[in-house]
N, C-alpha and C positions, 0 to 999 in steps of 0.2 A: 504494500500500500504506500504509496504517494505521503510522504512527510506534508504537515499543512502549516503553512505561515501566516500572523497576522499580521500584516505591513503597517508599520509605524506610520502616521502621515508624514512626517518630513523624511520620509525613504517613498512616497506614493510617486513626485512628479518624474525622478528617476528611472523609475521602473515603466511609467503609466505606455510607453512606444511598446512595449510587450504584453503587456496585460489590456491594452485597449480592444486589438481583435477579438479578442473572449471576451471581454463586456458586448461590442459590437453584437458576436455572433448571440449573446443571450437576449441584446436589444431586438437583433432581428425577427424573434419568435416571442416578443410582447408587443404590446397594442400602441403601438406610437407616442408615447405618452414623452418618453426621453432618448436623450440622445445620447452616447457617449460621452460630448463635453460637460452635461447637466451631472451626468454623475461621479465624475473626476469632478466637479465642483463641490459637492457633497461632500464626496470625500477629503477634500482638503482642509473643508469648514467644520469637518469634525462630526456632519450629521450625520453618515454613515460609514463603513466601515471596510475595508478589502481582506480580502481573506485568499492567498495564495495556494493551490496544492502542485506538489512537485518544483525540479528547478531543473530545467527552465519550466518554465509554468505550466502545466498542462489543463487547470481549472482556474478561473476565477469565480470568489462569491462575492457578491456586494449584501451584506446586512447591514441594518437600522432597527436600534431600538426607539421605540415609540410607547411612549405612556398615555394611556388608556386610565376614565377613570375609576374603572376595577383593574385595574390591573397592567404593569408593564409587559412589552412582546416584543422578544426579537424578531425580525422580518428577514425572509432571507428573501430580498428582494433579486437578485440579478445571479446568476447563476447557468454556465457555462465551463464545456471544457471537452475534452477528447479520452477514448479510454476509464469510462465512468467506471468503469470496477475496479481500476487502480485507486479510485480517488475517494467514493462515496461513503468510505465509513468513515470518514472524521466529521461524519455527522454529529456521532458522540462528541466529539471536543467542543464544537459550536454549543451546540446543546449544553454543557458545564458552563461556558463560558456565559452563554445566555440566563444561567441560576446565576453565577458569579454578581450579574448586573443587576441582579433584581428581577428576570424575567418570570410571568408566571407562565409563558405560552411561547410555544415560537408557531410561527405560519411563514409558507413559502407564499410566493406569488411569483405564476407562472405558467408556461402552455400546458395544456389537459395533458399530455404524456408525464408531466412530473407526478400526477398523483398516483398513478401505476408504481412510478420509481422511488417514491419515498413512502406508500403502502407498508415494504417488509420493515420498516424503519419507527412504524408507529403513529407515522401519520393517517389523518383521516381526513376525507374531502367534511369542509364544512359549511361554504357557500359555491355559489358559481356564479360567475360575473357572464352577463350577455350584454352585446352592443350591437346601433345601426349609425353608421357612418353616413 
């Protein structure tokens, strides 16, 4: 399994020319909403978070915690990479790291194939989002 790293923000704009196309390709398979440079700005501001697997990288995640008023939630908002069974069990770390912070939930947000892929992992579908452009 894929070592995973949590990239410090003043190591993010460094690295950001390797880890963009793996944001990109997780932008490509969500709903328009952001672009690459919206979330390298996040990240920088400290609103959300990158999370590297492997070197050179073969996964990137972009989490945000977000306070809710029952309750804190890590988001694993942006999430991308090549070779997911090298990489997918450090979901456990995220997961610690998300108690660490206070969280009482994590939720992904993402294309309908991730809820097949994090199923054996404990998650469970709990909304669905529909739209008309």
């Amino acid at each position: 399994m894929s070592a995973l790293y949590a990239i410090p923000v003043e190591n993010v704009a460094a690295l950001w020319p390797h880890i963009e196309p793996l944001v990109r390709q997780a932008l490509n398979h969500g709903d328009g909403k952001f672009g690459p440079e919206h979330v390298l700005a996040e990240i920088l501001q400290g609103t959300q978070q990158l999370w590297i697997a492997g070197s050179p990288p073969q996964a990137a995640l972009v989490t945000e915690v977000v306070d809710y008023p029952l309750g804190r939630r890590c988001i694993l908002a942006h999430l991308a990479g090549d070779e997911m069974n090298d990489w997918i069990g450090w979901l456990g770390r995220i997961e610690e790291w998300a108690v660490s912070e206070g969280c009482v939930a994590i939720e992904a947000r993402g294309r309908p194939g991730w809820e097949r892929e994090l199923a054996p992992w404990g998650y469970e579908k709990t909304l669905v989002t529909v739209r008309k452009r």
